[in-house]
Backbone as CSV, one residue per row, in Angstrom:
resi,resn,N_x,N_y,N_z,CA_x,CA_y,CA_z,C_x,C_y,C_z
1,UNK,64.440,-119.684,138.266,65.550,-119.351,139.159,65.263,-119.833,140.585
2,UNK,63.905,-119.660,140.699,63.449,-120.060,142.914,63.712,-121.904,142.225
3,UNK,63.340,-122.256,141.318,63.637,-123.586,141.606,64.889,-124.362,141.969
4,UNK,65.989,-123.351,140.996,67.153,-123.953,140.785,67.760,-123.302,142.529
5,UNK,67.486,-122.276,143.126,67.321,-122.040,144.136,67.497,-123.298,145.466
6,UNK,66.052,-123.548,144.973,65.326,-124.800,145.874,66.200,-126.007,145.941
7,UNK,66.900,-126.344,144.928,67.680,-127.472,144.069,68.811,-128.063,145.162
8,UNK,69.639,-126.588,144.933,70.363,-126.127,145.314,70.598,-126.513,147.163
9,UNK,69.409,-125.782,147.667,69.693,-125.662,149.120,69.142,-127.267,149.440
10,UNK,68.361,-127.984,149.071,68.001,-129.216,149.415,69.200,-130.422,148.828
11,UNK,70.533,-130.077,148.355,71.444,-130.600,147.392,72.152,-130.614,149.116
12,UNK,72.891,-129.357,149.663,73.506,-128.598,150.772,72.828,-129.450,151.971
13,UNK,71.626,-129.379,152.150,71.124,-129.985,153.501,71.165,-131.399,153.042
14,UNK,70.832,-131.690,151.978,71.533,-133.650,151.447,72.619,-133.815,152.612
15,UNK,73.533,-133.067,151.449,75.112,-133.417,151.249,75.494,-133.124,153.066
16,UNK,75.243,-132.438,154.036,75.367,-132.190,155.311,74.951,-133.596,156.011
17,UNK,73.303,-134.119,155.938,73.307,-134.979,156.329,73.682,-136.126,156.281
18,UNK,73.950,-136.612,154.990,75.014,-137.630,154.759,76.259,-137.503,155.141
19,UNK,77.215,-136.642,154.902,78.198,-136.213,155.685,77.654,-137.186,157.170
20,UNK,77.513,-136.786,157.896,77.503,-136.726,159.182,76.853,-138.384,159.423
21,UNK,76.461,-138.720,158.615,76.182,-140.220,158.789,77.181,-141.180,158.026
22,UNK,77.604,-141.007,157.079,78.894,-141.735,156.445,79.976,-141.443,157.712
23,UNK,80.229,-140.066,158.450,81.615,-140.196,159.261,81.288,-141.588,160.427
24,UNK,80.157,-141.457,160.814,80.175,-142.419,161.687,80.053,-143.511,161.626
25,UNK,79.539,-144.105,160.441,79.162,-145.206,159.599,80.568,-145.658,159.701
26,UNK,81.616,-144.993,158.754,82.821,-145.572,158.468,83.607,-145.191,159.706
27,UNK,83.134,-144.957,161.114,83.912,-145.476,162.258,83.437,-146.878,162.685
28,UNK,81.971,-147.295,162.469,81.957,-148.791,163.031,81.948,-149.849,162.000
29,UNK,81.589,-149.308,160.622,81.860,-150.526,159.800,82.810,-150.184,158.758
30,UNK,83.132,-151.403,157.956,83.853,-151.511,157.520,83.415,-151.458,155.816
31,UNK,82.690,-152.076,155.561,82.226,-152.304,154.340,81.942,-150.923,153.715
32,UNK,82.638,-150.497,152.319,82.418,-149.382,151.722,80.771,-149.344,151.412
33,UNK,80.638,-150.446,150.620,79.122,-150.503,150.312,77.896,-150.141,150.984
34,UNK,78.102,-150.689,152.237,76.959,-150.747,152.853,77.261,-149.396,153.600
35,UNK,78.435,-148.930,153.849,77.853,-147.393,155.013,77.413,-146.528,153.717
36,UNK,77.713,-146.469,152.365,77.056,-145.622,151.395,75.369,-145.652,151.630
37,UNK,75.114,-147.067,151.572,73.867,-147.274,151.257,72.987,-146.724,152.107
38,UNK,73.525,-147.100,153.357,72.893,-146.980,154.685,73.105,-144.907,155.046
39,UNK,73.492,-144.547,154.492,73.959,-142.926,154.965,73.527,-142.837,153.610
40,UNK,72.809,-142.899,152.591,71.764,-142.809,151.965,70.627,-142.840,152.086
41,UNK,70.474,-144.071,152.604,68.964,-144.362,153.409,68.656,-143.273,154.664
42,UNK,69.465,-142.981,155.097,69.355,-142.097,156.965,69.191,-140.270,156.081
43,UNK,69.710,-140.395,154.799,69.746,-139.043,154.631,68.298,-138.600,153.796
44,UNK,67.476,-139.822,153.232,66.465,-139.807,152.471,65.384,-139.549,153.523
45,UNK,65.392,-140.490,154.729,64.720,-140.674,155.686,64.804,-139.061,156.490
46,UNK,65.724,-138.174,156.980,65.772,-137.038,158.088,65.255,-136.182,156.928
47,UNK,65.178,-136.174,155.337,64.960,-135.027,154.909,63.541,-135.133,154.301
48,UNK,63.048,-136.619,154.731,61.423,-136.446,154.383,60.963,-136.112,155.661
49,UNK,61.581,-136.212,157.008,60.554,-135.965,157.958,61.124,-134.481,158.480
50,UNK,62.396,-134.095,158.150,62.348,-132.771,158.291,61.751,-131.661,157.450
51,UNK,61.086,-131.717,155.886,60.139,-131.611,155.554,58.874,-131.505,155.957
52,UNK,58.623,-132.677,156.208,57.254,-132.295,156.826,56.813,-131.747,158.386
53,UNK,58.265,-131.591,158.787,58.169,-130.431,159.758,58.124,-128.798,159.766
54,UNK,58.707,-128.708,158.645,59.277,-127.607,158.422,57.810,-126.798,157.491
55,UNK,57.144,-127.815,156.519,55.870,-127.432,156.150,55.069,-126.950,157.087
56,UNK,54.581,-127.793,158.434,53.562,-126.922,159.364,53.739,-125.715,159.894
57,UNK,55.476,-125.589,159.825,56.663,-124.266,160.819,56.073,-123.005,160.408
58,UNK,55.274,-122.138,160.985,55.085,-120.428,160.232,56.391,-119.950,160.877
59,UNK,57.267,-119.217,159.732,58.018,-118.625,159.414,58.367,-117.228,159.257
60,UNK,59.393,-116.803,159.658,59.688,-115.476,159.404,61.066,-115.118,158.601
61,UNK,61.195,-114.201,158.230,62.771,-114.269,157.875,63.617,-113.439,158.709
62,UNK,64.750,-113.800,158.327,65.686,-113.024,159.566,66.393,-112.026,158.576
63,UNK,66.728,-110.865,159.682,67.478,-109.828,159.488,68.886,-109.668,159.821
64,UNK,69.410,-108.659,158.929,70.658,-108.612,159.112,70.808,-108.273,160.464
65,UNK,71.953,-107.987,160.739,72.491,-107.239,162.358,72.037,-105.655,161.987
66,UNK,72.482,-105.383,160.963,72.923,-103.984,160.683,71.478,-103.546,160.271
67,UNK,70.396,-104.137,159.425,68.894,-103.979,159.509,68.053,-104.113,160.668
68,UNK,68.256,-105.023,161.545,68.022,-105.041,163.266,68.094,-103.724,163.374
69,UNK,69.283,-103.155,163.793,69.545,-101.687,164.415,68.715,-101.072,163.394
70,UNK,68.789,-100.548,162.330,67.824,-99.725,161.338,66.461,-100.091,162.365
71,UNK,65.660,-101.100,162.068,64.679,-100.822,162.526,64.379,-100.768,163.795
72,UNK,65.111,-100.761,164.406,65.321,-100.183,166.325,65.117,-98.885,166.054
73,UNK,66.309,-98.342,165.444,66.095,-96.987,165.026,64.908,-96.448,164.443
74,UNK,64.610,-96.839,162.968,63.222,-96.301,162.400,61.906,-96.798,163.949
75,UNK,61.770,-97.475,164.457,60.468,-97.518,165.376,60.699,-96.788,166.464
76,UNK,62.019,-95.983,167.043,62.202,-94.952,168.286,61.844,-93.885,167.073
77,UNK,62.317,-93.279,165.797,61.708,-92.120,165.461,60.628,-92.101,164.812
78,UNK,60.126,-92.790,164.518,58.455,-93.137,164.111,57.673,-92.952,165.779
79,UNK,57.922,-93.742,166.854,57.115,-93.256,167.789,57.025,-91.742,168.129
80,UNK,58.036,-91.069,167.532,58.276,-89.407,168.263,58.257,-88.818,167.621
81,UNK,57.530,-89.344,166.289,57.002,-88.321,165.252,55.213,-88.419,165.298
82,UNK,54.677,-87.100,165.470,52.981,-87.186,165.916,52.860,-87.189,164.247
83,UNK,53.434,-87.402,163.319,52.540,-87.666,161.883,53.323,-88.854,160.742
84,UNK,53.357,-89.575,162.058,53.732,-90.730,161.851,52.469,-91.483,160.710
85,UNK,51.483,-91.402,160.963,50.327,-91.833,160.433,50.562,-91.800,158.874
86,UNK,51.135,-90.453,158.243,51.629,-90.210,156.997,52.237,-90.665,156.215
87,UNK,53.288,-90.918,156.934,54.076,-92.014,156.653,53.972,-93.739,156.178
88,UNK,52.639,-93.936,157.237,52.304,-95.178,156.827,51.333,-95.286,155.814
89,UNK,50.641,-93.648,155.538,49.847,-93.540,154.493,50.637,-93.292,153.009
90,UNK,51.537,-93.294,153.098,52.636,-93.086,151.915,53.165,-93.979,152.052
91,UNK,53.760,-95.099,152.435,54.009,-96.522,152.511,52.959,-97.240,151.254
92,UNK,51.598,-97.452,152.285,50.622,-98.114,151.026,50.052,-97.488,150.353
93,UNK,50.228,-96.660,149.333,50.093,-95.646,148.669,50.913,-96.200,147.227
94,UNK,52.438,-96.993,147.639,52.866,-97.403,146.906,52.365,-98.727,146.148
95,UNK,51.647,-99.119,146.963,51.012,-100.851,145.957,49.196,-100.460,145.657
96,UNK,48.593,-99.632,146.695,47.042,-99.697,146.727,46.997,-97.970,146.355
97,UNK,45.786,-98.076,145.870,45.047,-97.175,145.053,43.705,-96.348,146.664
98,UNK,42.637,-97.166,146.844,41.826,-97.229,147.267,42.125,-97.182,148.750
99,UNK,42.806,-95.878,149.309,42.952,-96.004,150.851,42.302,-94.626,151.191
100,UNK,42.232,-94.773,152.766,41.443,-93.842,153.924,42.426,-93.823,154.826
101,UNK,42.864,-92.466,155.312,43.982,-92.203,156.418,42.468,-92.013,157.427
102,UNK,42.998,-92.229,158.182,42.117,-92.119,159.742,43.140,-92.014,160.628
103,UNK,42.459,-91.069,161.862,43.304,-90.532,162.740,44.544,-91.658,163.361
104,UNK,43.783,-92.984,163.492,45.025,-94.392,164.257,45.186,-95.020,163.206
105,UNK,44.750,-95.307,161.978,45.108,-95.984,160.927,44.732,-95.660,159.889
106,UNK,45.175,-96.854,158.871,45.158,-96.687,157.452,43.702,-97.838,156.804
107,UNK,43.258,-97.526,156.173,42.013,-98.329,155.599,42.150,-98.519,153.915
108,UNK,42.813,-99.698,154.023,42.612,-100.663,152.401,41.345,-101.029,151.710
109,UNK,40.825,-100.446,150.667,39.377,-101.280,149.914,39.879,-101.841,148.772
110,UNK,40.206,-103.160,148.513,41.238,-103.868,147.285,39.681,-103.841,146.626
111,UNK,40.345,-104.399,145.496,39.408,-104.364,143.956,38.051,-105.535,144.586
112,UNK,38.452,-106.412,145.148,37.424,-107.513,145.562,36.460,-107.122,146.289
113,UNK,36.683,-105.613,147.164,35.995,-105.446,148.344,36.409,-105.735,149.372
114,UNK,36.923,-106.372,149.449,37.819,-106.886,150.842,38.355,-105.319,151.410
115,UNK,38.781,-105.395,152.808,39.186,-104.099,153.522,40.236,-104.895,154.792
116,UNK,41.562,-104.092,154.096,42.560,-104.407,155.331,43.040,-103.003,156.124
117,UNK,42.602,-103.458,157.219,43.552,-101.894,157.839,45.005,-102.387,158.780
118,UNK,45.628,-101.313,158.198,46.954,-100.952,159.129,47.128,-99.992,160.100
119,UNK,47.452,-100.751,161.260,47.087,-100.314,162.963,48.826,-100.006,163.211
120,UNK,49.306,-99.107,163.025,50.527,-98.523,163.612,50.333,-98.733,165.290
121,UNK,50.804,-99.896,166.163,50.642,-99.255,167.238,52.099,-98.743,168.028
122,UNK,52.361,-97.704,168.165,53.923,-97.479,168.088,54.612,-97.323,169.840
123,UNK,54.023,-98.191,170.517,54.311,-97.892,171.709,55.653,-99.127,172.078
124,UNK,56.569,-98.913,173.218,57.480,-99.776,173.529,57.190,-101.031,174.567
125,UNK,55.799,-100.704,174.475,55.550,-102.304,176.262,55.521,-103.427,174.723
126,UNK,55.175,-103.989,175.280,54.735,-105.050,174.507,53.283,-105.174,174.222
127,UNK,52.593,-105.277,173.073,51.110,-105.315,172.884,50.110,-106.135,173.716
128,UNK,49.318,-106.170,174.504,48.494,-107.043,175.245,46.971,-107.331,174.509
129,UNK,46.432,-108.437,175.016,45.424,-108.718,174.455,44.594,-107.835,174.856
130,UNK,44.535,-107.194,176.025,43.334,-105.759,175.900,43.665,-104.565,174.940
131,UNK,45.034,-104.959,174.030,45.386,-103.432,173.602,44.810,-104.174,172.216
132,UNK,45.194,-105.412,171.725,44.248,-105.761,170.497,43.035,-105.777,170.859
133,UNK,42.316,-106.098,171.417,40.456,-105.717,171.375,40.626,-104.595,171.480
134,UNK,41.017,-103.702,171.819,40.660,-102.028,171.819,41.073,-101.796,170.307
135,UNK,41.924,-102.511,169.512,42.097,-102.450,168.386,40.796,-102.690,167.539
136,UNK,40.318,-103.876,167.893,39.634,-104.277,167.142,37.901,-103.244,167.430
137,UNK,38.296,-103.182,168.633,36.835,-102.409,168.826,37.061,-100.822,168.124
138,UNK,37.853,-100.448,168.391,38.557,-98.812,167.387,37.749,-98.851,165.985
139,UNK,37.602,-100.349,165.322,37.861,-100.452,163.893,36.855,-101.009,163.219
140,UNK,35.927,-101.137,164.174,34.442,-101.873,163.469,33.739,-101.059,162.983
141,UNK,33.569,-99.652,162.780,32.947,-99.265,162.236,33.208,-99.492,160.342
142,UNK,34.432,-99.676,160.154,35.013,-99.872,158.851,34.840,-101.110,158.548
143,UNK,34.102,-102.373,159.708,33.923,-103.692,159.266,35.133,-103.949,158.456
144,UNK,36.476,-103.984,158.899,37.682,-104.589,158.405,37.549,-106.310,158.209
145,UNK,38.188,-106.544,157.120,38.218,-108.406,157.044,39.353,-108.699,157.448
146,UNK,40.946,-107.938,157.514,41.652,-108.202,157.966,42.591,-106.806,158.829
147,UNK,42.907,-107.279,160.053,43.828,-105.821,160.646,45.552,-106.187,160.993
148,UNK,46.269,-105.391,160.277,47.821,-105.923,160.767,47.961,-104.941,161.548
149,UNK,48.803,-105.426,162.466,48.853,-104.354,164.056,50.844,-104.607,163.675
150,UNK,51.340,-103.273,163.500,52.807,-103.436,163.720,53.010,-102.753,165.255
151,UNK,54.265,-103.419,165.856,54.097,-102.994,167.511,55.942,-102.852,167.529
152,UNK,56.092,-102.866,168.805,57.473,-103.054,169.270,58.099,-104.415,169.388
153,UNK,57.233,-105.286,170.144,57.126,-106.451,170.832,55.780,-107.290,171.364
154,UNK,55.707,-108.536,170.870,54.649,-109.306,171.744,54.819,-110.765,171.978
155,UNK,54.378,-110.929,172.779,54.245,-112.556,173.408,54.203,-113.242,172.607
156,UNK,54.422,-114.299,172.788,54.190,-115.629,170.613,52.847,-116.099,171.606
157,UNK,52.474,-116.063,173.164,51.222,-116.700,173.050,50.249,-116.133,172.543
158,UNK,49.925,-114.787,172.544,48.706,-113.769,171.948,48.537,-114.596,170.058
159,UNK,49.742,-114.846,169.495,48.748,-115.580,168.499,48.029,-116.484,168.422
160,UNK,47.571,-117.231,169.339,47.221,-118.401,169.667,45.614,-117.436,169.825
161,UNK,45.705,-116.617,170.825,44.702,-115.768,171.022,43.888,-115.354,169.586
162,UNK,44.530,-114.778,168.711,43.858,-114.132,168.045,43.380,-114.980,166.574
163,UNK,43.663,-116.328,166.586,42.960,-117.601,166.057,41.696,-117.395,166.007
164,UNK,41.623,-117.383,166.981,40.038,-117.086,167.524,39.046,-116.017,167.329
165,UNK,39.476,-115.568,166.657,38.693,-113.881,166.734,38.103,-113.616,164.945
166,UNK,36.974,-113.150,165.443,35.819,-112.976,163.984,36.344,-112.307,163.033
167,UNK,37.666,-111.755,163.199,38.591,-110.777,162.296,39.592,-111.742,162.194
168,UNK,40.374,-111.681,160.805,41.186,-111.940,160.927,42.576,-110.849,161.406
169,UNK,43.446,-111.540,162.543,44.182,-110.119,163.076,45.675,-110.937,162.589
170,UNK,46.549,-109.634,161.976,48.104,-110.317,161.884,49.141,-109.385,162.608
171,UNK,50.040,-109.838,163.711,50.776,-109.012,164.150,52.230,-108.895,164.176
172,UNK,53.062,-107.658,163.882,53.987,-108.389,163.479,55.005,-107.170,163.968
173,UNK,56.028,-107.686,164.421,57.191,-106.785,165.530,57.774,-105.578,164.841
174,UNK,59.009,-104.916,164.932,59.350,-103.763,164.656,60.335,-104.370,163.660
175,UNK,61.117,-105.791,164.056,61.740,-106.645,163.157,60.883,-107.084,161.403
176,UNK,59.763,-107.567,161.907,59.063,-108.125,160.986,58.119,-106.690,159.971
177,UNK,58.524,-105.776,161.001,57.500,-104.471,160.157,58.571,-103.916,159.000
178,UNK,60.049,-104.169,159.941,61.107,-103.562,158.620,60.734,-104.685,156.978
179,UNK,60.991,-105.797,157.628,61.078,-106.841,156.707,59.904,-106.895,155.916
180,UNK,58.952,-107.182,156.456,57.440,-106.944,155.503,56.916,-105.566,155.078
181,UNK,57.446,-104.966,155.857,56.763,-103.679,154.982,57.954,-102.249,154.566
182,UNK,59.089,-101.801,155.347,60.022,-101.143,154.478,60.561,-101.678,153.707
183,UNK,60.723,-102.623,153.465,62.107,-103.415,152.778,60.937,-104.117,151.422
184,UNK,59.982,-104.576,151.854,59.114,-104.823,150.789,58.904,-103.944,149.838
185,UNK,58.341,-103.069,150.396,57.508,-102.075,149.514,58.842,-100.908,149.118
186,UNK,59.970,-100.904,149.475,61.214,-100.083,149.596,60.685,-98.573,149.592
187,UNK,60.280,-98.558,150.859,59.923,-97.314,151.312,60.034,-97.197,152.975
188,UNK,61.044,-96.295,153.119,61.572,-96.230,154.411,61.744,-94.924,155.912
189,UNK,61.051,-95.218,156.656,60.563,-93.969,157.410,62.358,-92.988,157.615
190,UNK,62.754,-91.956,157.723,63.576,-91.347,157.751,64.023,-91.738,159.551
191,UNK,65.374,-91.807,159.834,65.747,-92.000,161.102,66.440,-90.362,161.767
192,UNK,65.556,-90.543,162.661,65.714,-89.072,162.978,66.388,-89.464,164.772
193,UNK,66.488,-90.366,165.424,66.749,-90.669,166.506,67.270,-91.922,166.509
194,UNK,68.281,-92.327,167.247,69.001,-93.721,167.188,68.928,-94.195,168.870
195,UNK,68.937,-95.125,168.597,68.604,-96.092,169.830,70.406,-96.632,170.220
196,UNK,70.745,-96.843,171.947,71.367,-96.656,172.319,72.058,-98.380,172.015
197,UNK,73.148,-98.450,171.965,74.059,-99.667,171.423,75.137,-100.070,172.536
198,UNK,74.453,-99.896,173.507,74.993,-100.644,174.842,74.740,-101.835,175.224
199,UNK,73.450,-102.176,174.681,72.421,-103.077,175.088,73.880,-104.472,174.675
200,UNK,73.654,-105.288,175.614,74.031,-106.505,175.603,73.108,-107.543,175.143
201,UNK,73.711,-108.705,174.399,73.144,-109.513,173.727,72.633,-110.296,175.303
202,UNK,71.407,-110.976,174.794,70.530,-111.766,175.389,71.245,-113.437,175.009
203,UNK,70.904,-114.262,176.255,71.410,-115.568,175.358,70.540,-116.074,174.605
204,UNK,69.624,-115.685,174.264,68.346,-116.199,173.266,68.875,-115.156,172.084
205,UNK,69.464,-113.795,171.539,70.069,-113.431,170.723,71.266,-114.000,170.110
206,UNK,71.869,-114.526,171.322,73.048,-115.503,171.087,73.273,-116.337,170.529
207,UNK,72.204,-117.096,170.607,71.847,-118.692,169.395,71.298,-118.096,168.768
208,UNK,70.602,-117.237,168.699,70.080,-116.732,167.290,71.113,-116.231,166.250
209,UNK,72.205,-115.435,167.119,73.114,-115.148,165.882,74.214,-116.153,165.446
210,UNK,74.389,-117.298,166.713,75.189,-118.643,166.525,74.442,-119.454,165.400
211,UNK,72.988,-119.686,165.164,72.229,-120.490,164.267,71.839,-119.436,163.383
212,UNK,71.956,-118.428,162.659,72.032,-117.304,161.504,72.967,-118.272,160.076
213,UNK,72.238,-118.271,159.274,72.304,-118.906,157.996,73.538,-118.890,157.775
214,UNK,74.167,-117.312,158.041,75.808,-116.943,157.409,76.512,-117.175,158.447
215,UNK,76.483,-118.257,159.660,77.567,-119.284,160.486,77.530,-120.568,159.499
216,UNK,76.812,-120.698,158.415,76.500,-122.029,158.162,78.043,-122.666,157.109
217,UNK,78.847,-121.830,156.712,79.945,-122.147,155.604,80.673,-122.160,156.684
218,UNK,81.135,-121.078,157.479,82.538,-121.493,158.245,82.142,-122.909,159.408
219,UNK,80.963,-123.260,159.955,80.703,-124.465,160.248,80.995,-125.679,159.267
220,UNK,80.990,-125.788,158.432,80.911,-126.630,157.099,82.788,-126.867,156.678
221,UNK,83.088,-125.691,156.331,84.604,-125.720,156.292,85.530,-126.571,157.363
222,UNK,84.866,-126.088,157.972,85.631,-126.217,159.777,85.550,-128.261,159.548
223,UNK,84.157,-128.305,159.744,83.942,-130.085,159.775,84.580,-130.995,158.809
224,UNK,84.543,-129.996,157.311,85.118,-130.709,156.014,86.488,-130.951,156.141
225,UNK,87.517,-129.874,156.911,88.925,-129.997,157.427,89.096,-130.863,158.158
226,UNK,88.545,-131.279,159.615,88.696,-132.217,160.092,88.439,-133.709,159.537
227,UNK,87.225,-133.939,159.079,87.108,-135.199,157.989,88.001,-134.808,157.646
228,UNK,88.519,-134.421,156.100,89.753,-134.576,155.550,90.996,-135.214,156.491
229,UNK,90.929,-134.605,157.094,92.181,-135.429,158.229,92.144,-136.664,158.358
230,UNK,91.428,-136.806,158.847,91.150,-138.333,159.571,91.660,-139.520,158.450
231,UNK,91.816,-138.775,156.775,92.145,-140.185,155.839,93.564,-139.746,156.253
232,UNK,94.242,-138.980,156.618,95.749,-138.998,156.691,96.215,-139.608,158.296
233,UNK,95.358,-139.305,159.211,95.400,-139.399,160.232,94.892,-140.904,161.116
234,UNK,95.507,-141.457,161.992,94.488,-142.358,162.507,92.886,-142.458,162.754
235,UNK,91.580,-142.652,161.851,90.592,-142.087,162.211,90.216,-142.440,164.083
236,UNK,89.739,-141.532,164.725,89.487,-142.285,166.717,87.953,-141.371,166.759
237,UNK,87.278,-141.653,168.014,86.346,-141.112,167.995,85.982,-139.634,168.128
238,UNK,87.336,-139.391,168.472,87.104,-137.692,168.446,86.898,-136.864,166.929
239,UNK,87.607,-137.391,165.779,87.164,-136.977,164.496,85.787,-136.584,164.557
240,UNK,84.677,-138.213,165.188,84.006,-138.462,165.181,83.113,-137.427,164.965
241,UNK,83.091,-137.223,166.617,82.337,-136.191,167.732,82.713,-135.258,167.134
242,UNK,83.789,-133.963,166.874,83.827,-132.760,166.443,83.510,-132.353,165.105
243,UNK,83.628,-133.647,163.962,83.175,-133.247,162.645,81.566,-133.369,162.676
244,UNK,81.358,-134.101,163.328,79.747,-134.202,163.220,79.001,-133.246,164.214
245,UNK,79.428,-132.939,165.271,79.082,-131.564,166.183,79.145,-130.239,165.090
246,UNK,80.323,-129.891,164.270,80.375,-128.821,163.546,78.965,-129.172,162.363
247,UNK,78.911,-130.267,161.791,78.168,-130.568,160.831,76.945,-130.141,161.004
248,UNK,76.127,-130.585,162.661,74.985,-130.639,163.420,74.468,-128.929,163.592
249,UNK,76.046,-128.544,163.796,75.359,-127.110,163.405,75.240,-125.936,161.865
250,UNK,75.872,-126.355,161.351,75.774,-125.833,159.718,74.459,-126.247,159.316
251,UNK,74.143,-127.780,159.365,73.026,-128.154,159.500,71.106,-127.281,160.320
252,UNK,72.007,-127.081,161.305,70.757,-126.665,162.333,70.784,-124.708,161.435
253,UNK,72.179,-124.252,161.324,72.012,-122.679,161.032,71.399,-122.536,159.646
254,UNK,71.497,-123.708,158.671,70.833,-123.495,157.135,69.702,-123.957,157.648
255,UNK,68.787,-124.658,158.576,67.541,-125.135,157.881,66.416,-124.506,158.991
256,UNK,66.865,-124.259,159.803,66.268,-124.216,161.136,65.205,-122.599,161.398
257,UNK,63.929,-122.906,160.868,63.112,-121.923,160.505,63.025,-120.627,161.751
258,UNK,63.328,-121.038,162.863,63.091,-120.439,164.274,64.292,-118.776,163.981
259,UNK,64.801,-119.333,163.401,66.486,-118.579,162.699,66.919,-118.163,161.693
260,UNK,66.090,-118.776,160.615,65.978,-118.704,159.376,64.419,-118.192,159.174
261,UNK,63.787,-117.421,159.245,62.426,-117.627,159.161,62.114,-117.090,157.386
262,UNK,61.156,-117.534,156.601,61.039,-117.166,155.616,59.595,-116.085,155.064
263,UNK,59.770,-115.175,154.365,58.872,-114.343,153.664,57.609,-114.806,153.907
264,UNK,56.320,-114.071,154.247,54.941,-114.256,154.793,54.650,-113.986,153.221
265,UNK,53.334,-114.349,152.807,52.552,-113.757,151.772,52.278,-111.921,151.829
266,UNK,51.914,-111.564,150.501,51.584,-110.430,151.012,50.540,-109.738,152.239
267,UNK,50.912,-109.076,152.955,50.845,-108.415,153.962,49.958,-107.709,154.054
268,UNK,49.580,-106.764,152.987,48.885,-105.393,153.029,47.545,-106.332,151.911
């Protein structure tokens, strides 16, 4: 099924990029043959090197709107619950056998020996690199091999930071804690407090919800209507420009990992 999946969405990002190179093709030439060939060639060519972009890309997946707010919500009443800890000890409880509640975290011993702990840190600043070494220093006595720190918010430079470090450390937002770990394991902290829905979108939320996978059909529709026209219509360069602008973005909202981010390995 993930193959026919796979099939599928690489069929869609084809068929987009050709699109968008045949419209312009058959504004400067003439020859049926050759704009096929050639908007064949351009579509073989953007989807081997967008490939191998998209391979180095670490990924996340995106959330609904309506799961966003959930976990706004679940991380304001998880911080203002003092046995919060419980919670996360009944979380992995559901996949692992072999755990230790400790007063700030949870301590994994998998069948291999290996030891992952889970670092609830439930505060609203954003995590700093002195608040991970205090993490990491908290946790050596358990000689952890790996520590996931779930937070509110942090910098994308601190991963760069923690490359470096004799532990392996994974950190991951209040977004990415719903997604990897309630929604995974389908076990979900109770919402006892809701977070206020005044807040105005950011313009960095803005393209995020403009480039969101589910803009990607009414972009597509929209471009396929206008092409269609253009055989009834005089084709001019404005066809041009607006079917391939709509295209550029159906395009950018299906593939574009920053927006689309996809499923991490397991976590815990």
């Amino acid at each position: 099924m993930n193959k026919i999946l796979i099939i599928l969405q690489l069929l869609l990002k084809a068929s987009l990029i050709f699109l968008i190179s045949f419209i312009w093709l058959r504004y400067f030439l003439n020859r049926l043959w050759l704009i096929l060939t050639l908007s064949f060639a351009i579509t073989g060519v953007i989807l081997l090197l967008s490939s191998a972009y998209l391979r180095r890309k670490n990924k996340k997946n995106h959330l609904k709107q309506k799961e966003r707010k959930d976990a706004e919500d679940m991380f304001l009443s998880l911080s203002h619950d003092d046995k919060y800890i419980s919670f996360f000890e009944a979380l992995v409880q559901v996949r692992h056998k072999n755990i230790k509640s400790k007063k700030q975290y949870i301590l994994i011993t998998h069948e291999d020996k290996s030891k992952t702990i889970l670092f609830p840190f439930l505060k609203f600043r954003q995590i700093s690199i002195d608040d991970i070494n205090a993490i990491i220093f908290s946790t050596t006595k358990d000689s952890p091999d790996k520590i996931v720190v779930c937070c509110n918010d942090f910098d994308r430079k601190i991963l760069s930071y923690i490359k470096n470090l004799h532990v392996e450390v994974t950190i991951i937002d209040k977004y990415e804690t719903y997604l990897l770990l309630y929604k995974e394991y389908d076990f979900f902290p109770k919402i006892t407090m809701t977070a206020s829905n005044e807040k105005k979108l950011s313009f960095k939320e803005l393209i995020a919800y403009s480039f969101n996978r589910s803009r990607t059909k009414g972009y597509l529709l929209s471009a396929l209507f206008i092409f269609l026209t253009s055989f009834f219509v005089q084709i001019n360069i404005y066809y041009c420009i607006f079917s391939s602008l709509l295209l550029v973005l159906a395009l950018i909202s299906y593939i574009n990992p920053r927006y689309n981010p996809s499923l991490k390995n397991e976590l815990l």
